[in-house]
Every structure is written in C-alpha cells, then in structure tokens.
N, C-alpha and C positions, 0 to 999 in steps of 0.2 A: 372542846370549847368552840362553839361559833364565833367564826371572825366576823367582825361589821366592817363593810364598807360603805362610801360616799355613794349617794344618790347616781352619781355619773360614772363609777366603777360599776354597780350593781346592772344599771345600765346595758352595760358595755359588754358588760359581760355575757348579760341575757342574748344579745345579738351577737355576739362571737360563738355562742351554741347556738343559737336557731341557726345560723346560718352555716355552719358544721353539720346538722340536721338535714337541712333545705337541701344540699351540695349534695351530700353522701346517702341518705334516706329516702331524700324526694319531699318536697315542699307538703302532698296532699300526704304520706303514707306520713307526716310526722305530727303528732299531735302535742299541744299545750302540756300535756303532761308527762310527754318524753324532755321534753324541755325540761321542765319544773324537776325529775330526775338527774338529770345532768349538773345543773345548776347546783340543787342540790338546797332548794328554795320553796317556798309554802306556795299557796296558787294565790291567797291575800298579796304577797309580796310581788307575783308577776300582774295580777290586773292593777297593782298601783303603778305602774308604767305603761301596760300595752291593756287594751281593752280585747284585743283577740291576736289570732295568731296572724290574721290578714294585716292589722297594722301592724306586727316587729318586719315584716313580707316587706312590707313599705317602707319603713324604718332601716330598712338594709338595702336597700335600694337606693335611697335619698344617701346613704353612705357614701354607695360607689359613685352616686352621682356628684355628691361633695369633691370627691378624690378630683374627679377630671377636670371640675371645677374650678378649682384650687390650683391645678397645674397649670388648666389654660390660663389666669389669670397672671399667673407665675412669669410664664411664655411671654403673652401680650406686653406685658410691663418691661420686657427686657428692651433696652437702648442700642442694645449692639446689633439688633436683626433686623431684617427689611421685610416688608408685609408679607410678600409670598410665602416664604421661610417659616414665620410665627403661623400660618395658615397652615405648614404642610405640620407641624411640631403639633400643634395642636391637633390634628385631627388624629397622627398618631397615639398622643396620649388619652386620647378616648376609647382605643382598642380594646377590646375584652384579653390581653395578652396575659393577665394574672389566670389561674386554673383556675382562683373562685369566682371570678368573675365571670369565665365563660361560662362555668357551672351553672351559678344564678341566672345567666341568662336564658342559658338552655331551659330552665325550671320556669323561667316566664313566657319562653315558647307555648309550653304547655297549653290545652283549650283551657282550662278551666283556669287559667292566669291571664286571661288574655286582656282581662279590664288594668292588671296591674303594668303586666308590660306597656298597654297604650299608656297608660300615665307616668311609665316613667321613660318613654319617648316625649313624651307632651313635657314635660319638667325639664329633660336635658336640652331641648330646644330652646325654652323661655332663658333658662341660664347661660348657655352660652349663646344665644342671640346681641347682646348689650358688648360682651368682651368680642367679640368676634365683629361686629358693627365699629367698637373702635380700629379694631385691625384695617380693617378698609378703609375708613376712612383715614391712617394711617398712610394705606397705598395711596388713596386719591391726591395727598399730599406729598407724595414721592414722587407721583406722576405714575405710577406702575398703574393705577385703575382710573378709570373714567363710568362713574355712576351717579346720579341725581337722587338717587336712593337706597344708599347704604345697607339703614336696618332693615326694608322691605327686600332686600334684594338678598340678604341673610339668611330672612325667615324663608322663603322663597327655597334656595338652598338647602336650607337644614331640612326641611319638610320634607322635600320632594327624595334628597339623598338618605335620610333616614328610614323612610318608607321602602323607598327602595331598591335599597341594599341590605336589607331586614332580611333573612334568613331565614326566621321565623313567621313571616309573612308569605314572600317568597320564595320557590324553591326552584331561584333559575338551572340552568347548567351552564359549565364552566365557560361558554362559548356566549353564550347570551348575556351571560354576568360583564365578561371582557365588552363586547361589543355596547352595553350600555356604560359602561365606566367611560368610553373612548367619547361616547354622546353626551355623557355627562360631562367631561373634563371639557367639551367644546363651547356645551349649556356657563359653563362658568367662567370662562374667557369671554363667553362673549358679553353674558350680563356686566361682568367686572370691566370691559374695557381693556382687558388685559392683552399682549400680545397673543400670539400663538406659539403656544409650547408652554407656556407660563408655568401651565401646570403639568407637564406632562410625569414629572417624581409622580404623580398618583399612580398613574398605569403601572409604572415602573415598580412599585411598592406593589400593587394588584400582583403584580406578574410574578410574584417572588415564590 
C-alpha cells in the first residue's frame, strides 16, 4: 500500500535523497532517475516540484543556506553578547563543519558547478549582509567600531573574504592562506574602527 504524504514531506524527502546522491555518487554521475528509484516515486511526481535536477542542486543549497541563516539571526538577536563576539559566533556558524555540508561543497567546486556555487556565494552574502550590518552597528553603539558605513562596509567584507578564502576558487598554501587571514584581520579593524587585536580569535581559530 502506498503511503501519501503532504506536499512538504514529499518534498523533503526528495532533497534528503538528492542530496545523499549529490554527497556519496557525485552531483553529475547521479541522474533524475536514480532519484526517482530511491524515493520510490513516478517522474510526473518529481517534475511537480523540481523542473530538473539543477534546481533540487539549488533547492539544497538554499537549505544549507537557510541553516546559517537562521543561526546568525539567532546569534545577532542575543542581548547578552557584545559585537565582536556575535561577529566571531557567527562566522563560525557558517563553517562547512557538518560532513554534508563540506561534501556538497566540494560537489560545487566542481567546473561544471561552478554557475551554482557563484550563486550560492552571491545568496549567502545578500542574506547575511542585513544581520551582520545590524551587528555593527550594534558595535558602533558600544563604541567598539567607528564606520560611516555599516552595510557598505559588510558587503565590502563578505565579498572580498568569501572570494577569498574560497578553496574552491583558490588554492593557496598553508603559508599564504595565514599570511592573507593576518591582512585580512587588519583589512577589518581597520574599516570597523575597531582597536587592534579586536579580532585577532580569527587567526587563532585559522591556526587550529
């Protein structure tokens, strides 16, 4: 007897096997109808949710993008912390530290992923730009930062640190990595205003 589920189960479900697939098969080596096996589901049933297998690709990414999402916003809202602190919580909770996460990441390294990874660097930027802009100006009301520019100075930030600490873009060595974190961590004190050392938990995190 087939069981029925809710539109948002069936769903969920779909992308907890693609992305079991994507992980352990490889994003290109798994096709719409190893899915549709798995599931255990008609191919009428998968295109009334995803029109290909590049959008569930999407659809699982905007997942993970949710998650950090969701935590930063979590962080920022918290009354007991002081700016620097929500800044360093947060960028930890953006870490690929889950398996499937670095997995999927790894699978948007890929060349022929490479339009999905841009966009879901361009998406995690737009979203944490807004919580991360209040975070500052949090600081600038603490007096910990001095900037005339907040969410410019964010974007600024996120852009330049995502780019280029991208692994998948770049493939520094371990020496070059350090020594640009040390230029970056200066890059950020000094646009922020901030004293010297403000940030120095990054490196220290780096270094680990």
């Amino acid at each position: 007897m087939r069981i029925s589920k809710s539109p948002e189960e069936r769903k969920k479900e779909i992308l907890d096997v693609a992305e079991e697939l994507f992980t352990t098969k490889g994003y290109s080596q798994t096709t719409i109808n190893d899915i549709l096996r798995k599931v255990g589901i008609a191919k009428g049933t998968f295109y009334y949710y995803f029109k290909s297998k590049e959008e569930v690709m999407d659809a699982i990414v905007e997942r993970f993008i949710e998650i950090g999402v969701k935590a930063a916003e979590k962080i920022a809202a918290d009354p007991t912390l002081k700016a620097p602190e929500k800044i360093f919580q947060i960028i930890m909770v953006q870490n690929p530290d889950e398996s499937g996460k670095d997995k999927m990441i790894e699978e948007l390294h890929q060349v022929n992923n490479a339009e999905m990874h841009q966009k879901s660097l361009v998406e995690t930027i737009v979203q944490l730009t807004p919580i991360l802009t209040m975070v500052i100006e949090q600081g600038i009301h603490e007096g910990i930062f001095k900037t005339p520019y907040p969410k410019e100075t964010v974007e600024v930030l996120l852009v330049s640190s995502s780019f280029l600490f991208d692994e998948g873009i770049f493939q520094w060595e371990p020496a070059e990595l350090m020594q640009k974190a040390i230029a970056f961590t200066h890059i950020l004190e000094t646009t922020l205003g901030a004293e010297k050392g403000s940030f120095s938990y990054l490196l220290k995190k780096l270094g680990q």
